[in-house]
C-alpha positions as CSV (number, residue, x, y, z in Angstrom):
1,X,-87.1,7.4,37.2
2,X,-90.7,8.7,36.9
3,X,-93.6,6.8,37.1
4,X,-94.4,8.8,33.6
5,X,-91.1,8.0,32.3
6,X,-91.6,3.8,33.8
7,X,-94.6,3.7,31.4
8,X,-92.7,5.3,28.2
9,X,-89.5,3.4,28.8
10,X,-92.3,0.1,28.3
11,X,-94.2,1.6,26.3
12,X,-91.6,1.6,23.5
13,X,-90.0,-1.4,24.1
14,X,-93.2,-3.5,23.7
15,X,-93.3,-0.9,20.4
16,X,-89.9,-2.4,19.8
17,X,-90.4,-5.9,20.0
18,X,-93.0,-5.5,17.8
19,X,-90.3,-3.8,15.6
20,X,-87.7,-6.1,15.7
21,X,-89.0,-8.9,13.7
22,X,-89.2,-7.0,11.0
23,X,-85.6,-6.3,10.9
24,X,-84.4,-9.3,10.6
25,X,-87.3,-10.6,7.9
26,X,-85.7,-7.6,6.0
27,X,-82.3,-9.2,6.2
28,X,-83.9,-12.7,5.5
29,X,-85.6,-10.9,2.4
30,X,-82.0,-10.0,1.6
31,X,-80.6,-13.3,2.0
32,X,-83.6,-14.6,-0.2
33,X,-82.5,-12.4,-2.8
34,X,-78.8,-13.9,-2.5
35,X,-79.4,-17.5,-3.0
36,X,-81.5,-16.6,-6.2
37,X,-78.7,-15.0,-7.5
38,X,-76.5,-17.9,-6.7
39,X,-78.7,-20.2,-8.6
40,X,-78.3,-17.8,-11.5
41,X,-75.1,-17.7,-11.4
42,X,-75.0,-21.6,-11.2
43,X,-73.4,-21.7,-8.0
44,X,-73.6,-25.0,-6.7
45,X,-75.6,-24.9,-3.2
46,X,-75.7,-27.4,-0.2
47,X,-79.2,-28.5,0.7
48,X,-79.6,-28.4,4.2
49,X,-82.6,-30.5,4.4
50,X,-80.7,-33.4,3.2
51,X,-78.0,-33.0,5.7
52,X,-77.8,-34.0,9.8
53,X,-77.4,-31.9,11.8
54,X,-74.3,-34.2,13.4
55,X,-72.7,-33.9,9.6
56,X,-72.5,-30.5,9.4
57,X,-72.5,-28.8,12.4
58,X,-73.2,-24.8,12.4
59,X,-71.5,-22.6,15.0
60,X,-72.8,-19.2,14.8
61,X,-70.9,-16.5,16.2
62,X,-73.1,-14.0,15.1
63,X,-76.9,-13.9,14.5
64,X,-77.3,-16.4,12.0
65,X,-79.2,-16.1,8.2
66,X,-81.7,-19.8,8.0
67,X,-82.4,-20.7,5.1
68,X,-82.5,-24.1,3.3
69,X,-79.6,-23.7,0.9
70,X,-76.0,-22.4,1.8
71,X,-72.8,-21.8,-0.1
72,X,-70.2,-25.0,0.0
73,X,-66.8,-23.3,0.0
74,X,-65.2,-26.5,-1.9
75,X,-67.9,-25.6,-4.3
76,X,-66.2,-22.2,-5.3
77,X,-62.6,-22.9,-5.3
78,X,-62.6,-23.5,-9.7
79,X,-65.1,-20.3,-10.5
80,X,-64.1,-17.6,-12.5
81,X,-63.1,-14.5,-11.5
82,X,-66.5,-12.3,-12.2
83,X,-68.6,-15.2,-11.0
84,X,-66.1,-15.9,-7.7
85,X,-66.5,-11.6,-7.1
86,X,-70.2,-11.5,-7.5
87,X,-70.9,-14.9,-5.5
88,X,-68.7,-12.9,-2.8
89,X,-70.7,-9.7,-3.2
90,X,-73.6,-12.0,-2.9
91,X,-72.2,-13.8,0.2
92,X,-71.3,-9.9,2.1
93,X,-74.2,-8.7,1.4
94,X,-76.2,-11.4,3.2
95,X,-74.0,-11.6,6.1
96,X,-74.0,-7.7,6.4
97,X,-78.2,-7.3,6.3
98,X,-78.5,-9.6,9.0
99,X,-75.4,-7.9,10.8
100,X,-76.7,-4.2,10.5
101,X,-80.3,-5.7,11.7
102,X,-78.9,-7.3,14.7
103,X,-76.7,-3.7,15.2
104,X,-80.0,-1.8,15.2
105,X,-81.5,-3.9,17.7
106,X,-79.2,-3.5,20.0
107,X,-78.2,0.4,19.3
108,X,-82.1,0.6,20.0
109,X,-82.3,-1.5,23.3
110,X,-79.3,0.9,24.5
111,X,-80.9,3.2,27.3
112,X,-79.0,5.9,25.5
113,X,-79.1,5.9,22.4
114,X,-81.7,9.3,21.8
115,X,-78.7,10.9,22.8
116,X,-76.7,10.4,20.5
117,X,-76.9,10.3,16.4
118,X,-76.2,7.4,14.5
119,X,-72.8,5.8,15.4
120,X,-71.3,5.2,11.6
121,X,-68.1,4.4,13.1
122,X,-69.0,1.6,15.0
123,X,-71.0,-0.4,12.5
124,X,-68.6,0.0,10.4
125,X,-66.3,-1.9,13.4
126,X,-69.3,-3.9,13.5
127,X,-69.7,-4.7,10.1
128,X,-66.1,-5.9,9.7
129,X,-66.1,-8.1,12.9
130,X,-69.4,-9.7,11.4
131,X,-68.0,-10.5,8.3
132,X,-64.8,-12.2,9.5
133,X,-66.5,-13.9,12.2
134,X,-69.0,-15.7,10.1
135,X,-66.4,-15.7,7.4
136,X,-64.2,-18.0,9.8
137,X,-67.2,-20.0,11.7
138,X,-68.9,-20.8,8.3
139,X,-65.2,-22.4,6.7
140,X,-64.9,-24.4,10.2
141,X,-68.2,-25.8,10.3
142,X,-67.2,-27.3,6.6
143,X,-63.7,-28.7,7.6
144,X,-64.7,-30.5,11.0
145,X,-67.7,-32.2,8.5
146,X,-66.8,-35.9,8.9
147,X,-63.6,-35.7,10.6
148,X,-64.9,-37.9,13.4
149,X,-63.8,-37.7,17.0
150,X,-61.4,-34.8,16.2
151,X,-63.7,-32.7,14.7
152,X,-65.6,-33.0,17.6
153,X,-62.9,-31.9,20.2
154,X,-62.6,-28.9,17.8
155,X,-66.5,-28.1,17.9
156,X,-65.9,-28.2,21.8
157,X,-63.0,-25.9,21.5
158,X,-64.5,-23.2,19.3
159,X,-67.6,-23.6,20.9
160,X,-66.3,-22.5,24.1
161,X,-64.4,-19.3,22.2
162,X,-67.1,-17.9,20.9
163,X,-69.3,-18.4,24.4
164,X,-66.3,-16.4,25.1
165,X,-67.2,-14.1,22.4
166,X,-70.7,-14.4,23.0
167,X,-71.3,-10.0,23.9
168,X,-68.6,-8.8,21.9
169,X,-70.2,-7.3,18.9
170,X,-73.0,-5.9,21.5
171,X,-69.9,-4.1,23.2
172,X,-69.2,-2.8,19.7
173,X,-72.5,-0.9,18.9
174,X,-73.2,-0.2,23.0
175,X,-69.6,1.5,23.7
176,X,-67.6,2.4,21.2
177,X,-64.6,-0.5,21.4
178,X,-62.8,-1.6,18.4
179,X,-63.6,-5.2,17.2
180,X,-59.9,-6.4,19.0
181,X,-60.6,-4.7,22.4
182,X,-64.6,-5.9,22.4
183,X,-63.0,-9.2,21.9
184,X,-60.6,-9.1,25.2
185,X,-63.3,-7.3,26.9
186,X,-66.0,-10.2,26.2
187,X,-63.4,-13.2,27.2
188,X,-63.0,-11.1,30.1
189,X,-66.6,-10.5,31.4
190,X,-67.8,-13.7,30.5
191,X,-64.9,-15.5,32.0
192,X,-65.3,-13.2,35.5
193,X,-68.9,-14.1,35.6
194,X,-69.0,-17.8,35.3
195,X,-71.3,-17.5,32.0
196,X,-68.8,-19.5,29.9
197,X,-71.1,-22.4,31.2
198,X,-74.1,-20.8,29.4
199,X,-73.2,-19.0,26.0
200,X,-70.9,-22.1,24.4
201,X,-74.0,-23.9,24.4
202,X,-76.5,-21.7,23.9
203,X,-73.8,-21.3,20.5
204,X,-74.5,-24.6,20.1
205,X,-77.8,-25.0,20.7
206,X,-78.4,-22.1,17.9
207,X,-76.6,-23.7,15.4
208,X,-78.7,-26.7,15.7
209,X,-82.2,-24.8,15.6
210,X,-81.2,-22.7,12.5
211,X,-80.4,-26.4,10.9
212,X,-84.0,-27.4,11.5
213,X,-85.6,-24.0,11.0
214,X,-84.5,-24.6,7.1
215,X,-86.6,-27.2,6.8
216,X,-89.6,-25.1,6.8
217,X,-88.9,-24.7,3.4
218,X,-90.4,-28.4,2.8
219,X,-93.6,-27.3,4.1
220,X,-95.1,-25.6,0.9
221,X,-94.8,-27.8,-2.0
222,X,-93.6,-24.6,-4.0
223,X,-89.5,-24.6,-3.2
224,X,-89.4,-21.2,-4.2
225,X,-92.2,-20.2,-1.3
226,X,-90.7,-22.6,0.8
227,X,-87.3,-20.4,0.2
228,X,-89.0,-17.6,1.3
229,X,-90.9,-19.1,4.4
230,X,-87.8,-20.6,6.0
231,X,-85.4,-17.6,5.3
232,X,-87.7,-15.0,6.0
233,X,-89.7,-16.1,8.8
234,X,-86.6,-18.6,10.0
235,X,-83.9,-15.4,10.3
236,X,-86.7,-13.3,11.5
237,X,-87.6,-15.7,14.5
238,X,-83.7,-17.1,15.2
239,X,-81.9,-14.2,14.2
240,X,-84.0,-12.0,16.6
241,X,-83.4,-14.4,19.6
242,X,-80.1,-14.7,19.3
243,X,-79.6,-11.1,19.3
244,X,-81.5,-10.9,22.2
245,X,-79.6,-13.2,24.1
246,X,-76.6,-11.9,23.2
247,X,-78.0,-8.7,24.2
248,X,-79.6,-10.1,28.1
249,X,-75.9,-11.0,28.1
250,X,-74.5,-7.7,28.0
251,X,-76.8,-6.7,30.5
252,X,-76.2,-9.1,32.8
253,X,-72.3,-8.6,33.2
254,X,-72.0,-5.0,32.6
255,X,-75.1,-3.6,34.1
256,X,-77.0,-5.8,37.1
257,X,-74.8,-8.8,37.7
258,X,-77.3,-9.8,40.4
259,X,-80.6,-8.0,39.3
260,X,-83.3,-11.0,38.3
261,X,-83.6,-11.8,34.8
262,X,-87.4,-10.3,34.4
263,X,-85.8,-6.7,35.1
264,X,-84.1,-7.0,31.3
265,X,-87.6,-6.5,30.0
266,X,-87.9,-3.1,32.3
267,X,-85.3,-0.3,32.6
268,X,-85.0,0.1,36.1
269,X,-82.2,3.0,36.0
């Protein structure tokens, strides 16, 4: 690689990062928009604020939405059929802004990707592995709520699955693989480089972060601005590092197993 070519490689990934944010505050935006309709829909909402984070423990698998208020799924079981269709349609799209913004980020970190147009197929792989992984780690984190000891041996357990998850939707948008064979290709990688270790708690630790980031919404006395601060600037903050991680990740087990850490931030090939 050029000297020349160094300088434009860095050039637009400092552009990038500057980027990036504004991604994800797009798909907080979204998620802004999906509460509101919630609450005119009469949906009842859990306030995180009022809630531990030891009683309801989050464990996203994907890049996560913060915000202060979150659909209880014991809350919808008795809706109607329009309102239990549009609080879905409410739910997907949420869960899909802030999966197509974490998809961007990494199509655009991909050495390759001016190559190539834009891969429809494989958000749309994307796209359906986001929404069933959230789908499922969304429904657990409500069931293990107040089980006591065994709820926590299953917080361990999934934990560790979806550290062994932790690059699969990266594998997704970066090569082409189908949601099942990124999944057996992540367990495998992350198993054969010792990183199980790392991701299940970095899982956890993410889950725990986005629980505090929604109470930024108790720093304006207006809750609707306080909606907006913690959603917006929340997702666009921890949405964006967790993609990021997922995607120095990647990097480390299918690229430079042994490169240092600092080269992520420098294409070196």
């Amino acid at each position: 690689m050029t000297k020349d070519t160094r300088r434009r490689t860095w050039l637009g990934r400092v552009l990038g990062f500057m980027i990036y944010p504004g991604v994800f505050g797009i798909a907080g935006t979204v998620a802004v928009a999906s509460v509101t309709g919630y609450r005119q829909l009469s949906i009842p909402l859990a306030d995180l604020t009022r809630l531990s984070p030891l009683s309801l423990v989050k464990v996203p698998g994907m890049p996560q939405l913060v915000g202060p208020a979150t659909l209880d799924p014991a809350a919808i079981g008795g809706l109607g059929p329009l309102v239990l269709l549009g609080t879905l349609g409410l739910w997907s799209g949420a869960v899909l802004s802030i999966t197509v913004a974490a998809g961007l980020v990494w199509w655009w970190l991909a050495q390759t990707q001016t190559a190539r147009r834009f891969p429809l197929t494989r958000f749309g792989y994307l796209c359906l592995y986001g929404v069933v992984l959230t789908a499922l780690t969304d429904l657990f984190s409500w069931e293990i709520a107040g089980t006591g000891i065994v709820g926590w041996i299953a917080l361990v357990a999934v934990l560790v699955v979806l550290g062994r998850l932790f690059v699969a939707p990266v594998t997704i948008v970066r090569d082409g693989r189908g949601p099942l064979a990124a999944i057996r290709w992540s367990n495998e990688q992350i198993g054969h480089h010792g990183l199980t270790r790392w991701t299940a708690p970095a899982v956890g630790l993410l889950g725990v972060l986005g629980h505090f980031a929604a109470r930024l919404s108790t720093v304006p006395s207006d809750p609707f601005l306080g909606l907006v601060l913690s959603t917006v600037l929340g997702t666009a903050i921890l949405g964006l590092g967790h993609a990021l991680a997922m995607d120095l990740v990647y990097w480390r087990v299918e690229r430079q197993p042994h490169a240092p850490l600092t080269d992520y931030f420098v294409e070196t090939v």
